[in-house]
N, C-alpha and C positions, 0 to 999 in steps of 0.2 A: 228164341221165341219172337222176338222185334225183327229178327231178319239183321242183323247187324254183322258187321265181320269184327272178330276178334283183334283185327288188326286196325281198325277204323278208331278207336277207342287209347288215349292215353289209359296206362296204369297206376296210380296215386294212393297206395296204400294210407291211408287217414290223411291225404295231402301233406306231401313232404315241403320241408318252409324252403325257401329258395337258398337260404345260405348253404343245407343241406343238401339240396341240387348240386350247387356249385361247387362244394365239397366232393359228391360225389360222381362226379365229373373229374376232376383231379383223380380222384383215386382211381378210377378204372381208366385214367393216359397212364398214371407209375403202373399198376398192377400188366395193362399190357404189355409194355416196355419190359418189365421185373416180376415175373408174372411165381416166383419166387417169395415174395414179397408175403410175409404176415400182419398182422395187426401190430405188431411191437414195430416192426420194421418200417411198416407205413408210416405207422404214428410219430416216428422217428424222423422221417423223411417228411412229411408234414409239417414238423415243429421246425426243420432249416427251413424249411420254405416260408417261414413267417406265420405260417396257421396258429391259432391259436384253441389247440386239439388237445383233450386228455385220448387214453387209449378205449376206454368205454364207449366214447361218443366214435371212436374208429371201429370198432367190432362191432358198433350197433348199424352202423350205415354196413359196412362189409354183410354182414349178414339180410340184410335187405338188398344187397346188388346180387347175392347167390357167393360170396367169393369167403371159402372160410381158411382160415388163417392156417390147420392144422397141415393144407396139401399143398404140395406147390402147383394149384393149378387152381381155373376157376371152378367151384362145385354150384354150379347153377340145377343142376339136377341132383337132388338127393336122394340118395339109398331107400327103396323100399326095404321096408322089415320084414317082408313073408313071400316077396318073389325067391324067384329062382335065379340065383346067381349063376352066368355061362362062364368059361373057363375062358382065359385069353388066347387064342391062338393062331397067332402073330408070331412069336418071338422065334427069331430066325427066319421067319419066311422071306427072302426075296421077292417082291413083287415085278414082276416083267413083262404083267401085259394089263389093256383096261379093262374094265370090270372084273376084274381077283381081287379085288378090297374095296368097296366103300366106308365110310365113316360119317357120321351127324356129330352137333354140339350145340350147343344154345350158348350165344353171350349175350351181356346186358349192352344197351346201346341208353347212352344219356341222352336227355332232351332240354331246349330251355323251360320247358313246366310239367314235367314226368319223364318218364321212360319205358323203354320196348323190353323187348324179350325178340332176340331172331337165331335162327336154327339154319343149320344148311346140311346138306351132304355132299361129300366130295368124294371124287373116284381118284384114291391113291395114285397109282399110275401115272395117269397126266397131269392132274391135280384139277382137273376140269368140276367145275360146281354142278350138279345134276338139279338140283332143287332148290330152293331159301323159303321161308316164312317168316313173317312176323307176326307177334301175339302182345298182347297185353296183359296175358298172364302167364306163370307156369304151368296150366294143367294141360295134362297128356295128350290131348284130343287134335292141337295143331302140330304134333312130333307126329304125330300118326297120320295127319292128313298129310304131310310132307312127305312120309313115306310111300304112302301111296302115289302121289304123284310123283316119284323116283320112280318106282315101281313100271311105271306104265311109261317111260324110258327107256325102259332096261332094267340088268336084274344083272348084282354080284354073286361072287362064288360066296364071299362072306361079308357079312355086314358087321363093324365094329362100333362102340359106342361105349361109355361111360357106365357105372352102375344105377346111374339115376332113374329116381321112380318110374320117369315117363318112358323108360328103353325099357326097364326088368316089369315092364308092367303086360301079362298077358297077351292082352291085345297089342301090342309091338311086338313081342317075342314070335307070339302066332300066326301073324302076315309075314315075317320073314320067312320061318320054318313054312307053312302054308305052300309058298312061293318055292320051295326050295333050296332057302339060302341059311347057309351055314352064320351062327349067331355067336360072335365072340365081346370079350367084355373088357375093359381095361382093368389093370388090376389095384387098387384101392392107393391111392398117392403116386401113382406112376403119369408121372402130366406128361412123359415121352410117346408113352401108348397110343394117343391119339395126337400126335407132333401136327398131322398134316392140315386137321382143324383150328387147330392154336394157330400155325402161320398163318393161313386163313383170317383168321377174325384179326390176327395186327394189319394183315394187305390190308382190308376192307377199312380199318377204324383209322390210320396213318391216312391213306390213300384219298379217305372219301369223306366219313361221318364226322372226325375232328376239323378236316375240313372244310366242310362244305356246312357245317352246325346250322344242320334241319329246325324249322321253325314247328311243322307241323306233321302227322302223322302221312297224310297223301303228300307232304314231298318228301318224307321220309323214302317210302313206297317208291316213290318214283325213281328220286335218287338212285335206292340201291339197286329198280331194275338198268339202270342205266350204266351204275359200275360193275356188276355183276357179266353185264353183255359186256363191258370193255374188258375184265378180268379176263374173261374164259376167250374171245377172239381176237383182242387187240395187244394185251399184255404181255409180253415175252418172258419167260422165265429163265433164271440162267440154268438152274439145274433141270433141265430139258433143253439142253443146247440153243437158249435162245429162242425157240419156238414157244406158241402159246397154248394152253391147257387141249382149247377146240383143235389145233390141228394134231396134235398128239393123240387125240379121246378120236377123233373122226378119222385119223390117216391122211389129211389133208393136207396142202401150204394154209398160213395163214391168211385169212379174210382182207381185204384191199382198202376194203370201202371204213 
């Protein structure tokens, strides 16, 4: 209604205090590192580090970053209760060319006075990034506009994603199918399912955002359009012999400039 972008905006659930920032900044460098990691575990690892943490004050910030202790992975997207759960159907498939698998995730990104919310999709294959977005909240609506501008890209044989509200929610389920594309779903504590996203969000947080420790939301933004283009044209991957995402995804040599 303001005309505002979602991304424009920190997110400060009743203003979180700074020590709790700072805390929770710590927790999601171990949690990407050890992504394994529960609230016992954290709390643990916490307490060598000099923190001076019980484990409630750990499950209470974990649960405000999206990350719950019971899976070994981040749940930033939570289960709807009355979608349609799609079956996973991945397991065994060899992938051998691009566009036969795309996949999305949301992780949390810390700030010095809030924090983001950013989504990506990446084409299995090369591992090339097709789209990113950032929000300042979790609701559906920026998972969806990302998809769309995937979409209008190109288009996978299937699309994988998580059970979170914002994938099992209608309107995602519907513009895949709509389009075409085959709808599969990671299966409930399986954090290998969607492996290509996870490495993903460690490049991206190792590589760029711990640091390069964005001040503000446009150099946020800027930032990552900036690592994003180095990721997919400049960055060589070994398992892609060396080559980077773009000339794998395009058929090309790698970009010069």
């Amino acid at each position: 209604m303001l005309g505002l972008s979602r991304s424009s905006l920190y997110y400060e659930s009743g203003g979180e205090a700074a020590e709790d920032l700072r805390l929770m900044r710590r927790i999601d460098e171990q949690y990407t590192a050890c992504p394994f990691y529960g609230s016992r575990r954290m709390t643990a690892w916490l307490v060598e580090q000099g923190e001076g943490v019980n484990r409630k004050r750990v499950q209470r910030l974990m649960r405000v970053m999206g990350l719950e202790a019971i899976y070994p992975k981040p749940r930033l997207s939570l289960a709807g209760k009355d979608h349609r759960i799609y079956p996973y159907l991945l397991r065994g498939v060899k992938v051998e060319r691009k566009d036969h698998v795309w996949s999305t995730d949301i992780t949390y990104v810390p700030m010095p006075s809030g924090f983001m919310y950013l989504a990506a999709v990446i084409d299995w294959f090369s591992r090339y990034v097709i789209g990113w977005r950032l929000s300042n909240t979790l609701d559906g609506s920026f998972c969806l506009e990302l998809l769309e501008d995937a979409l209008r890209a190109g288009k996978p044989e299937v699309f994988n994603t998580d059970q979170g509200v914002q994938f099992t929610a209608a309107a995602f389920t519907g513009r895949l199918e709509s389009a075409g594309v085959a709808v599969s779903m990671d299966g409930r504590g399986r954090a290998l399912d969607n492996v290509f996203v996870e490495r993903l969000w460690r490049s991206v947080k190792y590589e760029d955002i711990y640091i390069r420790g964005y001040e503000t939301v446009p150099e946020l933004d800027r930032g990552l359009a900036r690592y994003f283009d180095f990721y997919n044209h400049e960055r060589p991957h070994q398992s892609l012999d060396y080559r980077t995402p773009a000339a794998v995804y395009r058929g090309t040599a790698a970009r010069k400039d």
